[in-house]
C-alpha positions as CSV (number, residue, x, y, z in Angstrom):
1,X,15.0,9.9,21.8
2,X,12.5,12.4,23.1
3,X,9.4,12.7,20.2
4,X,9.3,16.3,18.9
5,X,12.8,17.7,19.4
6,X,15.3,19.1,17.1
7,X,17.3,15.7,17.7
8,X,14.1,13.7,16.3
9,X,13.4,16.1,13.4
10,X,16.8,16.1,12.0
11,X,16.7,12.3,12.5
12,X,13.4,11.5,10.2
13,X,14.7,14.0,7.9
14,X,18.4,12.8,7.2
15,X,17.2,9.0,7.2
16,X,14.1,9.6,5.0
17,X,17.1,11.7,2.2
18,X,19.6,9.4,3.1
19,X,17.7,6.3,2.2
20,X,16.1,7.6,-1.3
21,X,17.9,6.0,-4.7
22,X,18.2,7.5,-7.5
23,X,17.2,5.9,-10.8
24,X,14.6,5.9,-13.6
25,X,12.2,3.8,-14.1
26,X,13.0,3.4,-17.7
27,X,16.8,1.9,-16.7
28,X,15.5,-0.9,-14.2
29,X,16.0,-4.4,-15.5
30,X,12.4,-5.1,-16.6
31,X,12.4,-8.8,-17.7
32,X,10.7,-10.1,-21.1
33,X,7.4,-11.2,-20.8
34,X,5.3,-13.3,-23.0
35,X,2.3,-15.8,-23.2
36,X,0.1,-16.3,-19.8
37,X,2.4,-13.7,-17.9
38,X,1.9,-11.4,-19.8
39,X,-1.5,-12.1,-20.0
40,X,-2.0,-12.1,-16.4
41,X,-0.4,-8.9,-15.9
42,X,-2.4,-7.0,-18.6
43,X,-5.5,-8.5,-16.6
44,X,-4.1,-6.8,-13.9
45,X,-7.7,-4.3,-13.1
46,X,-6.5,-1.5,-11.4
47,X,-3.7,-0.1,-13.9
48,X,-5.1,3.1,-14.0
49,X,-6.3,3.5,-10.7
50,X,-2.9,2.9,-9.6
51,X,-1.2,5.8,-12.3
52,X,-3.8,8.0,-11.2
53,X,-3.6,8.0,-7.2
54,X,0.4,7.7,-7.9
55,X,0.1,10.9,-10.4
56,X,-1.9,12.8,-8.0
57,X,-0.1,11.8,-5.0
58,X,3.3,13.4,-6.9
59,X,1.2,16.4,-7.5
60,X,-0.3,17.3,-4.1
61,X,2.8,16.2,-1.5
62,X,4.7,18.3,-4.4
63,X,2.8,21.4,-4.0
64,X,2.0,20.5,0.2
65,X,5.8,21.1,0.3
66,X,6.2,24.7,-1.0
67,X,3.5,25.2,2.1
68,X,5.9,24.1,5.1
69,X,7.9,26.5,6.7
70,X,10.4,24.2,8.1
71,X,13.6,23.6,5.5
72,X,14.5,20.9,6.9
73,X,11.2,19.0,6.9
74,X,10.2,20.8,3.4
75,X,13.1,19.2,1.8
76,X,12.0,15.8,2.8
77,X,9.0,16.2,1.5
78,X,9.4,17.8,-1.5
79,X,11.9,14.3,-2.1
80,X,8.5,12.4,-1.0
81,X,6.8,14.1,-4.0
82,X,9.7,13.4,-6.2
83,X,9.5,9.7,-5.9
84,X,5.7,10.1,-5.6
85,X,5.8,11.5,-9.1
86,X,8.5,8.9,-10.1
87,X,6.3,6.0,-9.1
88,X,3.5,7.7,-11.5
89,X,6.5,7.5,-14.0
90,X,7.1,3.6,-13.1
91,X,3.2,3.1,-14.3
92,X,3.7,4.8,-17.0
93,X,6.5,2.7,-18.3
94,X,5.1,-0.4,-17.8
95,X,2.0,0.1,-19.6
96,X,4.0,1.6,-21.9
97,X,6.8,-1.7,-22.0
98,X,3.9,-4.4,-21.8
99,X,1.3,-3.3,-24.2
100,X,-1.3,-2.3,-21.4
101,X,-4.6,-0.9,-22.3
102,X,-5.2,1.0,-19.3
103,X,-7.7,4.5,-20.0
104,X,-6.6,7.8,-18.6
105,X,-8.6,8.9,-15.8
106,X,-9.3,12.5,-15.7
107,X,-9.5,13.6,-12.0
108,X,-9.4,17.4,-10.5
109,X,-6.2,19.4,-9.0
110,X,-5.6,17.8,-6.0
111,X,-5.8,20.1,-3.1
112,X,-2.9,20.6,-1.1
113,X,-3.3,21.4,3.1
114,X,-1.8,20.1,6.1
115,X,-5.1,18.0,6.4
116,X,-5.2,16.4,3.3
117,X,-1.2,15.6,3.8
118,X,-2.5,13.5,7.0
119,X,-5.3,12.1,5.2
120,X,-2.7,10.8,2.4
121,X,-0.7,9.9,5.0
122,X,-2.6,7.4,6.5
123,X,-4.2,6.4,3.3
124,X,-0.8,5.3,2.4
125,X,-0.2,3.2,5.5
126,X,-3.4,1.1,4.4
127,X,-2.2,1.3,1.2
128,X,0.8,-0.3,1.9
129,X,0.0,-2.7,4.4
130,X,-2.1,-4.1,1.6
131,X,0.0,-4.2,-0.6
132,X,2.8,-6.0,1.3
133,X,0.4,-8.8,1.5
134,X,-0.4,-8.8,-1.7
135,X,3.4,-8.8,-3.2
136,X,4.2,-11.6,-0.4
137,X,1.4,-13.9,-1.9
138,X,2.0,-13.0,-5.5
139,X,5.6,-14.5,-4.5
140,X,4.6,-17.8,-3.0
141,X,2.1,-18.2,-5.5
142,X,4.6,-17.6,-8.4
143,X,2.3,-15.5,-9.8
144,X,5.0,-13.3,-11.8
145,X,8.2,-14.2,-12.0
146,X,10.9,-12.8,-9.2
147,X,12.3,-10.5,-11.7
148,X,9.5,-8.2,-12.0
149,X,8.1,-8.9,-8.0
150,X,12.4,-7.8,-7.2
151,X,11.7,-4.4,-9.3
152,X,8.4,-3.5,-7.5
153,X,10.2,-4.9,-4.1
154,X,11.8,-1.6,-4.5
155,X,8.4,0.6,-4.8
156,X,7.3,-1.4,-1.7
157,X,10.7,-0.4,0.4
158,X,9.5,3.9,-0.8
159,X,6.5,3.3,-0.1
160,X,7.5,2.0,3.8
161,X,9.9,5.1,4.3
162,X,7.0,7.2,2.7
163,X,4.6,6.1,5.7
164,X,7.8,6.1,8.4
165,X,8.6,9.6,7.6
166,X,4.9,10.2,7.6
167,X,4.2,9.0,10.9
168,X,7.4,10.5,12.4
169,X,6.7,13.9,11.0
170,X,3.0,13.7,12.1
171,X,4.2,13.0,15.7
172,X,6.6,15.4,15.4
173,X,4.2,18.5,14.7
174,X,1.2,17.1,17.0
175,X,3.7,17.0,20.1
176,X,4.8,20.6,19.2
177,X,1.2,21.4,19.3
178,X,0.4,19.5,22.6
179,X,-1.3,16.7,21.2
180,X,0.8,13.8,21.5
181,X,-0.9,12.4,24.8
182,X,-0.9,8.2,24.6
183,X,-5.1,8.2,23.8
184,X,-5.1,11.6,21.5
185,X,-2.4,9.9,19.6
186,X,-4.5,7.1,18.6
187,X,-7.3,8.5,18.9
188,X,-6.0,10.8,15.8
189,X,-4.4,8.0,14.3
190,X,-7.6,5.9,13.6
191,X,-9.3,9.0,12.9
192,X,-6.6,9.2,10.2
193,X,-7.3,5.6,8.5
194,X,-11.1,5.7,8.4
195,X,-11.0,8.9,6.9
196,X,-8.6,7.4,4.2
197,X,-10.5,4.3,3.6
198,X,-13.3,6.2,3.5
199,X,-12.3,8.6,0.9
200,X,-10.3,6.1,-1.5
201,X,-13.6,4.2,-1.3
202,X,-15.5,6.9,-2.4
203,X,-13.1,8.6,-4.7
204,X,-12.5,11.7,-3.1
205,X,-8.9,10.8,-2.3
206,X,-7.9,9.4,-5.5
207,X,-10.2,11.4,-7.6
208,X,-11.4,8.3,-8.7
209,X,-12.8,5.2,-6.8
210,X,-11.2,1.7,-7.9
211,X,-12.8,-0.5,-10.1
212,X,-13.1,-4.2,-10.1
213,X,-14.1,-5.7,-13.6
214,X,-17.1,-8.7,-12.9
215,X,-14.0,-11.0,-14.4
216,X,-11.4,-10.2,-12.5
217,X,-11.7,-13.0,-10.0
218,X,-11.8,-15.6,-12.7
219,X,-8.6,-14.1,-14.0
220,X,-6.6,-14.2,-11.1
221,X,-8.5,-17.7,-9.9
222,X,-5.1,-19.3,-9.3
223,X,-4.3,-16.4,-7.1
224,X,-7.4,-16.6,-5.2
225,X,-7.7,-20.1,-4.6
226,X,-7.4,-21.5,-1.2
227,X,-6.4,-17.6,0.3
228,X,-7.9,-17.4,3.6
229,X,-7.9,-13.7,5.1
230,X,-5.5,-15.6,7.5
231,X,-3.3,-16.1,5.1
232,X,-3.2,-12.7,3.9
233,X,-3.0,-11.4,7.1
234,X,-0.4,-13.7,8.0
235,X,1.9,-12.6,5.0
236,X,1.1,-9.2,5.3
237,X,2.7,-8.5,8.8
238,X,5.8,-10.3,7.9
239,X,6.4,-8.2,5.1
240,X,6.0,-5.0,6.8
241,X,7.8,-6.4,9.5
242,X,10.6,-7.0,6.7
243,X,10.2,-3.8,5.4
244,X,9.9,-1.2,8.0
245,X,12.9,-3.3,10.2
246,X,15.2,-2.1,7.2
247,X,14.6,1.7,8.7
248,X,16.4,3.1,11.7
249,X,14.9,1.4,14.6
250,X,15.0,4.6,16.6
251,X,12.1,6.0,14.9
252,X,8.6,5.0,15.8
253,X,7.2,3.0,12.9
254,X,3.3,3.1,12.1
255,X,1.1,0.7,14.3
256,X,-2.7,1.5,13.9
257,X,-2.8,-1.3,10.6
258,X,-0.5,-3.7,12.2
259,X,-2.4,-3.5,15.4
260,X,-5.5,-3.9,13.7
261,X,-4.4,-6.3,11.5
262,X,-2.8,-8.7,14.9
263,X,-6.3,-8.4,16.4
264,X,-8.3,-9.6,13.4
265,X,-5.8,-12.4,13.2
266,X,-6.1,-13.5,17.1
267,X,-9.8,-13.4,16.4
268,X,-9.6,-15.9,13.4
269,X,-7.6,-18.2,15.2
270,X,-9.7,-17.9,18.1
271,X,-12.6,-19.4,15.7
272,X,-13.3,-23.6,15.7
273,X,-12.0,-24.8,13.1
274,X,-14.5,-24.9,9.7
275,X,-16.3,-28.7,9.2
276,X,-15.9,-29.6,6.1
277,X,-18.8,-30.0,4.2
278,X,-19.4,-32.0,1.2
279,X,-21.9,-32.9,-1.5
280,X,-21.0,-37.0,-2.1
281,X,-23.1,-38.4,0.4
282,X,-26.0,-36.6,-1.3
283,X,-25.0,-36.8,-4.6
284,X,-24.5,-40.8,-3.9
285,X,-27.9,-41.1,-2.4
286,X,-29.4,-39.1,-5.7
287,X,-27.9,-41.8,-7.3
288,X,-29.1,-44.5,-5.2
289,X,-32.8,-43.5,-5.3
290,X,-32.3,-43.0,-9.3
291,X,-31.3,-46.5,-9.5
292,X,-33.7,-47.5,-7.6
């Protein structure tokens, strides 16, 4: 498949509409929840960071699509904005269904041009990548039971045709324009993610900059313990592997995070193993000199 044709548009288009589901978030089988699950997911600190990026995600890719020409690629993305707006929804309803106290944030209109579509874009491949890692863990860990990890599974599948279509489309207009040389690609690409990291960071993406509380570690201790960034690294490219192999394997899937993430992970394995340190022989010859 040649990258920019009529053949690859139609392609990223009908598979990105083809694949969407229809429900509401109010009808999915949310399980009961009581004592420390519950607990641990009302601890859960980023709550309303998450409704907010999600609410202005639905507004802006909502509003980017009334800007694109194309019918056949503003279609898709006005479905993007749909299910963008729908996973605000889903955030909704479980603070909502579990009790969460999770503040409003107040954030300005999100703006709406081709640019800030490619900064979204790639903020939502780092996004994701993160948060397949983060899902894959919270399942080996048991840290919430598999009928709640099964319901977001589902967000997780949207959000990997969300970046596929995105990467795909962004390919799509750059080699219409010229641009889709191997090192301009890339080039773009990383371009793309440090601008998203960047602004999520700093808030200008999301309107608001996530918040850890000074307790959240201690809350989530179990979850933390013993996770090396190998481990997270590890468990996040086999879920995006998962994920982005349920998508038509003739369309390019995103790379700059994977690739990234593969060459942080040869460099940790690369490393000597850690010596293991430990306090007993001092402590025992404290004790010795004590007695003494």
């Amino acid at each position: 498949m040649e990258i920019g044709t009529t053949y690859h548009r139609d392609l990223f288009c009908a598979n990105f509409i083809e694949t969407h589901r229809p429900f509401e978030p109010e009808s999915l089988p949310w399980p009961r929840l009581e004592g420390a699950l519950l607990d641990r997911l009302r601890a859960f600190p980023l709550w309303s960071y998450a409704r907010t990026i999600e609410r202005r995600a639905g507004q802006m890719v909502t509003a980017f699509a009334q800007t694109v020409q194309d019918p056949v690629i503003r279609e898709a993305v006005a479905l993007q904005g749909y299910e963008e707006t729908r996973h605000a929804r889903l955030m909704q309803h479980v603070l909502d269904r579990y009790g969460i106290d999770a503040p409003d944030l107040q954030t300005p209109p999100a703006a709406a041009t081709r640019e800030d579509f490619i900064v979204f874009g790639y903020g939502e491949c780092t996004d994701s990548f993160l948060g397949f890692g983060a899902f894959a863990l919270a399942r080996k860990k048991q840290l919430f039971p598999e009928s709640i990890l099964s319901i977001f599974d589902q967000i997780l599948y949207e959000e990997a045709r969300h970046i596929t279509f995105f990467v795909n489309w962004f390919r799509y207009e750059e080699k219409r324009a010229g641009r889709d040389r191997f090192g301009e690609r890339h080039l773009a690409a990383l371009r793309g993610c440090f601008a998203a990291v960047k602004g999520a960071l700093s808030g200008e993406r999301g309107g608001v900059a996530p918040e850890f509380p000074a307790d959240a570690a201690a809350q989530f201790s179990d979850f933390i313990e013993g996770l090396t960034p190998l481990d997270f690294l590890e468990a996040a490219l086999a879920e995006n592997r998962r994920f982005l192999s349920r998508l038509d394997p003739r369309l390019p899937k995103p790379g700059v995070v994977p690739t990234i993430a593969r060459l942080a992970l040869l460099g940790l394995r690369a490393l000597p193993p850690r010596k293991e340190t430990s306090l007993a022989p001092a402590a025992a010859e404290r004790r010795t000199v004590v007695a003494a």
